[in-house]
C-alpha positions as CSV (number, residue, x, y, z in Angstrom):
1,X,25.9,57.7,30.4
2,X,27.9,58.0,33.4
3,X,29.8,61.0,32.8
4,X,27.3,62.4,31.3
5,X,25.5,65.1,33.7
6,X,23.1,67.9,33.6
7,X,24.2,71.4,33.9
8,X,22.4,74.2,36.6
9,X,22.0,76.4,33.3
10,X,19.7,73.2,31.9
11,X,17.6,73.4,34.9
12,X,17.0,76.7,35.2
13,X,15.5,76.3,31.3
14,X,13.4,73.7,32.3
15,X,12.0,75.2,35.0
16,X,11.0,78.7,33.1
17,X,9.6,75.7,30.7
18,X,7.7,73.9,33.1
19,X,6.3,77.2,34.4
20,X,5.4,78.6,30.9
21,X,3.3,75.1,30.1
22,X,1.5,76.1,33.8
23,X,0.6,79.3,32.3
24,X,-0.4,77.5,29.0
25,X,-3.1,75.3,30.7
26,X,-5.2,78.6,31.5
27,X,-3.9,80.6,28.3
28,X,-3.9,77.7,25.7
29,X,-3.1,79.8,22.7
30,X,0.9,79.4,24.5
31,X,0.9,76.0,24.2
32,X,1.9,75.8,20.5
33,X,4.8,78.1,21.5
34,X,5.4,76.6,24.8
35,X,5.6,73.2,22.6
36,X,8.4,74.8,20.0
37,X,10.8,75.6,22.9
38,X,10.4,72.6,24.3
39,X,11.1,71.4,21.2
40,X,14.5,73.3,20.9
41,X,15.1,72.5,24.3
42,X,15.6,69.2,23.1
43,X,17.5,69.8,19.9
44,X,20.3,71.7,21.8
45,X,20.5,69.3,24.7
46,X,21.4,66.4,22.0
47,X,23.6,69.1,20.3
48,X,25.5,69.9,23.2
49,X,26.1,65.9,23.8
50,X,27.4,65.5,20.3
51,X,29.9,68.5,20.7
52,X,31.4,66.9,23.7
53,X,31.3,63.4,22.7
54,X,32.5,64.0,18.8
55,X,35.8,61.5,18.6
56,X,38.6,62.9,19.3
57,X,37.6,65.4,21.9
58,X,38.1,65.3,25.0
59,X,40.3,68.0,28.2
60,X,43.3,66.2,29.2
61,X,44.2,66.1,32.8
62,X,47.1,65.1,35.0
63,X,47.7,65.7,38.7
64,X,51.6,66.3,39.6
65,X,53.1,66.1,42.5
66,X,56.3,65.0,44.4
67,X,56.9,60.8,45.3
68,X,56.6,61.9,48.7
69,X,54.8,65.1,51.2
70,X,56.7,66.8,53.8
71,X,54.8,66.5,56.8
72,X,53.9,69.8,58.6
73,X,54.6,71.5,55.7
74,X,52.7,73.2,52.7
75,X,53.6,70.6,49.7
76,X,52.6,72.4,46.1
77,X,50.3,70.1,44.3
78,X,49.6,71.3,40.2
79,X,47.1,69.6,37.9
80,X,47.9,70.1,34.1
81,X,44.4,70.8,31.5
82,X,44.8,70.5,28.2
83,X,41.9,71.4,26.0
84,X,42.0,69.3,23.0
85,X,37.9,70.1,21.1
86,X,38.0,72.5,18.7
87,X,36.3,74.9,20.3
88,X,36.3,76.9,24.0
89,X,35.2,74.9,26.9
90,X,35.0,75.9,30.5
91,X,35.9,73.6,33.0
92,X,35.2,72.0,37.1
93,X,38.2,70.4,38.3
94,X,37.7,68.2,41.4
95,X,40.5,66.6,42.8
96,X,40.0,63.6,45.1
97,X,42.2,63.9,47.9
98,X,43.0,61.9,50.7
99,X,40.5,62.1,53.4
100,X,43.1,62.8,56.1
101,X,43.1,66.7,55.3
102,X,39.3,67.1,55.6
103,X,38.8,69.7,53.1
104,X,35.9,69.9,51.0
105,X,37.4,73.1,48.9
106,X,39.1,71.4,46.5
107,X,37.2,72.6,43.1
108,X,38.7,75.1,40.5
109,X,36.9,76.6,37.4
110,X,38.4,77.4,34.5
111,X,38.2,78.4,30.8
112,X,40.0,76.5,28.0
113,X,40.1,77.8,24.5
114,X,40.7,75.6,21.9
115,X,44.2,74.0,22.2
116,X,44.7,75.3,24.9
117,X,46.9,74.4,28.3
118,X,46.0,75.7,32.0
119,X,48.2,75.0,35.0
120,X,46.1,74.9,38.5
121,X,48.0,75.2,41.5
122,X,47.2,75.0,45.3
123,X,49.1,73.4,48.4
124,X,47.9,70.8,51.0
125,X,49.9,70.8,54.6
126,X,49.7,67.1,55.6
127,X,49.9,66.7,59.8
128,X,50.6,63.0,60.3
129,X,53.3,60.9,58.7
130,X,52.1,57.2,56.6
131,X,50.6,56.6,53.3
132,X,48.1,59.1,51.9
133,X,45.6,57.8,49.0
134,X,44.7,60.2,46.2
135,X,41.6,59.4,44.6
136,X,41.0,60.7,41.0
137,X,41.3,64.4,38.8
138,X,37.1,64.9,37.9
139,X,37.5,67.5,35.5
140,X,33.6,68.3,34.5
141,X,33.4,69.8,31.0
142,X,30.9,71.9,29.0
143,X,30.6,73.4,26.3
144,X,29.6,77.3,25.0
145,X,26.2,75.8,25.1
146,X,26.3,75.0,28.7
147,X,23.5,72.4,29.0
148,X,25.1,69.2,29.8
149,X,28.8,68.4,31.4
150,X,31.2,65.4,30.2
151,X,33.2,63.8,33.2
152,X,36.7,62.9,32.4
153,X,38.4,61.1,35.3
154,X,42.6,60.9,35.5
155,X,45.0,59.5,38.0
156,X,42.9,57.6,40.4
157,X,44.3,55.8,43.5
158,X,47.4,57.3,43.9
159,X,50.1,56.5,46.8
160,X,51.8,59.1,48.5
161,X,54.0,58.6,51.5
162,X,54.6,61.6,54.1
163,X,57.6,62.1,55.7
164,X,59.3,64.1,57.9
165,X,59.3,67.7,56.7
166,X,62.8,67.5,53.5
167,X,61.2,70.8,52.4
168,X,62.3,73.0,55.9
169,X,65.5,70.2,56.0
170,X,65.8,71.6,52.6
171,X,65.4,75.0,53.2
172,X,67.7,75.1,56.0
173,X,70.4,73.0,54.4
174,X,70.8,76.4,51.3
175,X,70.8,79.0,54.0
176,X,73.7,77.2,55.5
177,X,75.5,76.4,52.7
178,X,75.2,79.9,51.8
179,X,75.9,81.4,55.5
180,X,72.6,83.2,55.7
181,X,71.4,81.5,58.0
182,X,70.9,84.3,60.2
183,X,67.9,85.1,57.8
184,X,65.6,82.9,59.4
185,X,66.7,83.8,63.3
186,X,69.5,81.3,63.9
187,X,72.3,83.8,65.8
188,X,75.4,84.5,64.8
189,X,77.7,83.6,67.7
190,X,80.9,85.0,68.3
191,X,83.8,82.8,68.7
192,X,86.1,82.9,71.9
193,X,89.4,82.7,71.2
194,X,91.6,81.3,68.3
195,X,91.8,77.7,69.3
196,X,90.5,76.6,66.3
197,X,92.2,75.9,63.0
198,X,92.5,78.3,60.0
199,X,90.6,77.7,56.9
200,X,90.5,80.8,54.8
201,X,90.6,84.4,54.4
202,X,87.3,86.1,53.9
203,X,85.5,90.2,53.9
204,X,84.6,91.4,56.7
205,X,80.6,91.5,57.5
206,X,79.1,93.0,60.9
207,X,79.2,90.6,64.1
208,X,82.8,89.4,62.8
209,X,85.3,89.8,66.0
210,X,87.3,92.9,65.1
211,X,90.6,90.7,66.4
212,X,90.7,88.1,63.4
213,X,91.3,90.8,61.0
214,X,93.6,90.3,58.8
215,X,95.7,93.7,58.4
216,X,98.5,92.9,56.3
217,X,95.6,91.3,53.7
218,X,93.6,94.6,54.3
219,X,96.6,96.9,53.4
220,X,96.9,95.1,49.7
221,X,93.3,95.6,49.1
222,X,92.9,99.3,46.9
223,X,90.9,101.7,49.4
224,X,90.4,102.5,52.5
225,X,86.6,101.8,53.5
226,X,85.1,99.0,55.8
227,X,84.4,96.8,52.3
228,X,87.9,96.3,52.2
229,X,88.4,94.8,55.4
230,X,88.9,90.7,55.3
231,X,89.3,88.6,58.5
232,X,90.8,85.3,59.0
233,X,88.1,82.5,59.0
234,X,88.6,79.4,61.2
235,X,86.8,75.9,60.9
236,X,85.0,74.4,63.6
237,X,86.4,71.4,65.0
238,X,85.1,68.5,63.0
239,X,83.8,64.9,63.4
240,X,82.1,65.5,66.4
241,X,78.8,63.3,67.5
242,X,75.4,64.7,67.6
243,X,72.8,62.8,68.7
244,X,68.9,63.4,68.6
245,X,67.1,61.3,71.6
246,X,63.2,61.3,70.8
247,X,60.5,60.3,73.5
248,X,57.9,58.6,72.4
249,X,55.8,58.1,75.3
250,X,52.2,59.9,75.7
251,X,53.7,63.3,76.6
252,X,54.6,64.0,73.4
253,X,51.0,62.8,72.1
254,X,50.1,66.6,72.8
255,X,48.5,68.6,69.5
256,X,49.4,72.0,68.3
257,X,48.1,73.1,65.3
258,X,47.4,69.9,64.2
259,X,50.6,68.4,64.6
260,X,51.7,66.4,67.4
261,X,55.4,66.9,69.8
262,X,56.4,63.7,68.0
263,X,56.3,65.1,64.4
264,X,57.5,68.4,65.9
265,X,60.9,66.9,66.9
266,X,61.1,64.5,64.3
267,X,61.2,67.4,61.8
268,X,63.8,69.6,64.1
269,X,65.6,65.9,64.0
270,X,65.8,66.0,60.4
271,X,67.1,70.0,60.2
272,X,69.8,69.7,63.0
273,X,71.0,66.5,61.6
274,X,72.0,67.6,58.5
275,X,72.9,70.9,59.5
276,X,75.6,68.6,61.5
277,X,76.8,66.7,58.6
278,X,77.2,69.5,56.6
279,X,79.2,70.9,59.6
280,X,81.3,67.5,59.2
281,X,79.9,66.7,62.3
282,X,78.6,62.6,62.8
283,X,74.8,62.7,63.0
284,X,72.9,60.2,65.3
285,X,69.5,59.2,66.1
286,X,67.8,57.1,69.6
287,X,64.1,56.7,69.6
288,X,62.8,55.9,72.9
289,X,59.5,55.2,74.7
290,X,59.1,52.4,77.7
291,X,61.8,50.4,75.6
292,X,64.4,51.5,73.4
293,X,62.7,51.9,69.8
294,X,65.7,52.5,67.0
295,X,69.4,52.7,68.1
296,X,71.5,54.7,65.0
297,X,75.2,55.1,65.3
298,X,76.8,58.5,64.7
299,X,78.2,58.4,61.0
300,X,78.7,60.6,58.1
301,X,78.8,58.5,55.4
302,X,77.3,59.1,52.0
303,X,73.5,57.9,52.6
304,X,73.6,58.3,56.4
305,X,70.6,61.1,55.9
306,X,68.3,58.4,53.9
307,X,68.7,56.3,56.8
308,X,68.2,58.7,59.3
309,X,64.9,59.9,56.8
310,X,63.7,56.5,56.9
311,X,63.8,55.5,60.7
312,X,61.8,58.8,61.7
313,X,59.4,57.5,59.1
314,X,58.8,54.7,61.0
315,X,58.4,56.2,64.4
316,X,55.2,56.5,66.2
317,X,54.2,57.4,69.1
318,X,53.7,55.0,72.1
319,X,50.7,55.3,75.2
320,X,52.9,54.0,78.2
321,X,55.1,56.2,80.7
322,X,58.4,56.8,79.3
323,X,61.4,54.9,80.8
324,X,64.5,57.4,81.3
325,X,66.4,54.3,82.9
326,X,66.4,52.4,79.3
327,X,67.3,55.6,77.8
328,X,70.4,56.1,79.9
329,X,71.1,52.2,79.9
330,X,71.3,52.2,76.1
331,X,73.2,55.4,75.9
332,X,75.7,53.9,78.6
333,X,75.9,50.8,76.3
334,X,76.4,51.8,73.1
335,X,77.9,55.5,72.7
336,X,81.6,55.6,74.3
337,X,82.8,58.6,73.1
338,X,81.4,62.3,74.8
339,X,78.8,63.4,72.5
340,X,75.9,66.1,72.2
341,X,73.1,64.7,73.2
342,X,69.7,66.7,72.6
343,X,67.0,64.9,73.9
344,X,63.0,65.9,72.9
345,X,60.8,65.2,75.6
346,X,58.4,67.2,77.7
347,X,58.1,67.9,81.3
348,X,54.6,69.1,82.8
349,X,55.3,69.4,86.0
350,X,58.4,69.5,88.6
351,X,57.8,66.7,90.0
352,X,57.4,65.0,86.7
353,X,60.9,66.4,86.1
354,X,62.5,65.2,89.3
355,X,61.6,62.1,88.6
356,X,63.8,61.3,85.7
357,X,66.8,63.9,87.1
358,X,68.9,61.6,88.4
359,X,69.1,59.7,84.6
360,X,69.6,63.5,82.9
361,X,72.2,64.0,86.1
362,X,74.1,61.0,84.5
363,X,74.2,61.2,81.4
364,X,75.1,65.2,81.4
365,X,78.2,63.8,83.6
366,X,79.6,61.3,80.8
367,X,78.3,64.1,77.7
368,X,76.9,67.2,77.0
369,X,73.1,67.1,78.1
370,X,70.8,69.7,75.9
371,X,66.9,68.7,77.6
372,X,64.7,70.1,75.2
373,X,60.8,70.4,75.8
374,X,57.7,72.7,74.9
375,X,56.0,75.5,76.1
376,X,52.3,74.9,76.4
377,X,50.8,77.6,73.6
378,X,47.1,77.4,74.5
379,X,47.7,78.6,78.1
380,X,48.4,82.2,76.2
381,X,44.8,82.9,75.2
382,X,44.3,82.8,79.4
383,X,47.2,84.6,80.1
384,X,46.6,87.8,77.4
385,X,43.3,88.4,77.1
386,X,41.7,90.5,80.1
387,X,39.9,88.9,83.0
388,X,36.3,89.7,83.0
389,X,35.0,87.5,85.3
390,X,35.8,85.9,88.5
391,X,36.3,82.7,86.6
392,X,38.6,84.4,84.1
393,X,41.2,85.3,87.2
394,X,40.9,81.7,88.3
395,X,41.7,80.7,84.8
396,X,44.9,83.0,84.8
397,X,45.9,81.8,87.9
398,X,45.9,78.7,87.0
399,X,47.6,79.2,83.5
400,X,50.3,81.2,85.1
401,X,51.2,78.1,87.6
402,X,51.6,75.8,85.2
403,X,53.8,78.7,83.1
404,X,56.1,79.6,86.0
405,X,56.3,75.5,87.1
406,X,58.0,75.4,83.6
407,X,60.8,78.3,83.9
408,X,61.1,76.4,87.3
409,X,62.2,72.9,85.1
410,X,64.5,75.1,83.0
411,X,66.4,76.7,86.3
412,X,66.6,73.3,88.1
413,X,68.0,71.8,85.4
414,X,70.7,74.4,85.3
415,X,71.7,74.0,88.6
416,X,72.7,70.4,87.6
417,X,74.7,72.0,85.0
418,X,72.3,70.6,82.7
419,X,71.4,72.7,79.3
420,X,68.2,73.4,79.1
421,X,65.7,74.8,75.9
422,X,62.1,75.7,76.8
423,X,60.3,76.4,73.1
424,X,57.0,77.1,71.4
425,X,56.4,74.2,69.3
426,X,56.7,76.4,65.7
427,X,59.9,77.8,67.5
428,X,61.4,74.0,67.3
429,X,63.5,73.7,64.7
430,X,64.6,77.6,64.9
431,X,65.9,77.4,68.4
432,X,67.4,73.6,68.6
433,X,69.6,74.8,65.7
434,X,70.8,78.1,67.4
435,X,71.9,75.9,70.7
436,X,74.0,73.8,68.7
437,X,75.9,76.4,66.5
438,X,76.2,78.0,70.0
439,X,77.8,75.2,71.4
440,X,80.0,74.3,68.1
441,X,81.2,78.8,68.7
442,X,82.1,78.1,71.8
443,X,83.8,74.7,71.2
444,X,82.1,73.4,74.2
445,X,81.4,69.6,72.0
């Protein structure tokens, strides 16, 4: 009797029945009537319960999804129906999910004639990384009749890890193996001078410098028009280091649309090192808060990205003051050979910067120093909409200081020769990846 449960259609009935036996106490020549119906009410109730509890019948349900969620990004979940009564049925799907999303949305209606198979599909966008618990597939069924509704319940407490975002690594990882990466906003840089070796000769496409033309290979080709134009194509230099240094103090504890700085770089972590094995460069990884966290040599060997998948799993985010001295101690320690070095963190204020120059001073002088950290979004609403009010220009004032103290981090940094990348959050991954293919162009690792 558990799954057994009464329909809105059913009380609607009753109530018209309940009101016509109301009426019947002053008219009582509807009561014999009013008595029938009630009668029949009955009989198709118990007829409906038979229909969807006859052996055999029943709607088949099953909840598919990935072994894992990429965190920050929209993961397609599908839940399979399969009508197996002989006859049409229409259908409430609830699916349990973890509690972590907070959505309360999650119901689909559908029809089912007999035999037949429906595919529901919708997308959840997880914002913290860790072990997510799916509850089960409730898929309410009734039949033409509409009275009563049989629960059938499928895949209950499910396990699903999240981890750092593989669908953008993914997505990122075809574009450049295809060279379109320029599709998505990373810049095509053009190469200065011909110190690099030669790998193959390709067609011509715009941005290409006109000097690594290949004549003599254009002459053979039939035709005279730019399409038949092919270039030289050298290789970047190879087997470079990369490293990714992640703070993990409070400052990056900071929201933005739900997800935190941490997951933010953890994901760009993810994209630019595989975009640098791919490159053949060595990918590396330091996580780093008021001690050193997770210490991953530079490799390129098969698996190296698993590793690098499952330490950034692991990561989370610490509530002490960040310690830039460890940082450069353990950098000093353990990588010998000059490296790129792109360290997350985030810098409020000057001063806050100024503290931890002299560390950044160092280890730009022994590698090359890319300080990444974030522009504080929620200062634009201040700074765009119109000031209305006395308060509103105090507001703006205040927004705007804390705006111009950051392009004031960026220039002091470059004075130090240090490279420096002020980004939206969302703009992460995007402008990380540019800086690095600038710096492989210009052979500056």
């Amino acid at each position: 009797m558990k799954s057994l449960f009464l329909t809105t259609r059913f009380f609607i009935l009753l109530a018209a029945l309940t009101t016509g036996f109301v009426v019947a106490f002053f008219l009582p020549s509807l009561l014999g009537p009013m008595q029938v119906v009630l009668g029949l009410l009955v009989v198709l109730v118990a007829l409906d319960a038979l229909l969807l509890y006859a052996p055999g019948g029943q709607v088949f349900g099953r909840r598919v999804m990935g072994e894992k969620l990429a965190n920050g990004s929209d993961n397609d979940i599908a839940i399979y129906l399969e009508n197996r009564y002989r006859f049409a049925v229409y259908t409430k799907t609830i699916d349990e999910i973890p509690h972590q999303f907070q959505r309360r949305d999650v119901l689909f209606r559908a029809a089912l004639k007999a035999g037949e198979t429906q595919v529901i599909r919708y997308q959840l966008r997880p914002t913290k990384r860790g072990e997510y618990s799916f509850g089960a597939v409730n898929v309410f069924v009734a039949s033409p009749l509409g009275l009563v509704r049989r629960r059938f319940r499928y895949g209950q407490d499910q396990l699903v890890p999240v981890y750092p975002s593989f669908l953008q690594m993914r997505q990122y990882e075809l574009l450049a193996i295809s060279n379109r990466l320029t599709e998505v906003g990373v810049k095509r840089i053009r190469r200065v001078g011909h110190s690099m070796e030669f790998e193959q000769i390709r067609p011509y496409v715009p941005g290409d410098d006109p000097r690594n033309i290949n004549w003599k290979a254009t002459a053979r080709r039939a035709g005279a028009s730019t399409d038949a134009l092919v270039v030289n194509h050298f290789q970047d230099e190879r087997a470079q280091q990369v490293y990714c240094l992640i703070d993990k103090g409070r400052v990056m504890r900071m929201p933005f649309h739900g997800l935190s700085l941490l997951d933010y770089a953890i994901n760009a972590t993810l994209v630019v090192s595989n975009i640098a094995l791919l490159k053949h460069d060595k990918a590396g990884l330091v996580t780093f808060a008021n001690k050193l966290s997770a210490l991953v040599p530079a490799e390129r060997r098969s698996g190296h990205l698993r590793k690098l998948l499952e330490v950034l799993y692991r990561q989370r985010t610490k509530y002490l003051e960040t310690s830039f001295e460890t940082l450069y101690t353990a950098i000093k320690t353990n990588i010998r050979q000059r490296s790129l070095l792109i360290l997350f963190t985030n810098f409020e204020t000057l001063s806050g910067m100024q503290r931890q120059l002299p560390y950044l001073r160092r280890l730009a002088k022994d590698h090359l120093l890319l300080v990444v950290f974030f522009e504080n979004t929620e200062l634009h609403q201040f700074l765009d909409a119109p000031a209305q009010t006395t308060e509103d220009v105090y507001n703006q004032t205040i927004a705007e200081k804390f705006a111009q103290e950051k392009r004031q981090i960026v220039l002091e940094l470059q004075r130090y020769g240090i490279h420096a990348l002020l980004t939206a959050p969302e703009q992460l991954t995007i402008n990380t990846l540019n800086r690095y293919l600038e710096f492989k162009a210009r052979g500056l690792i």
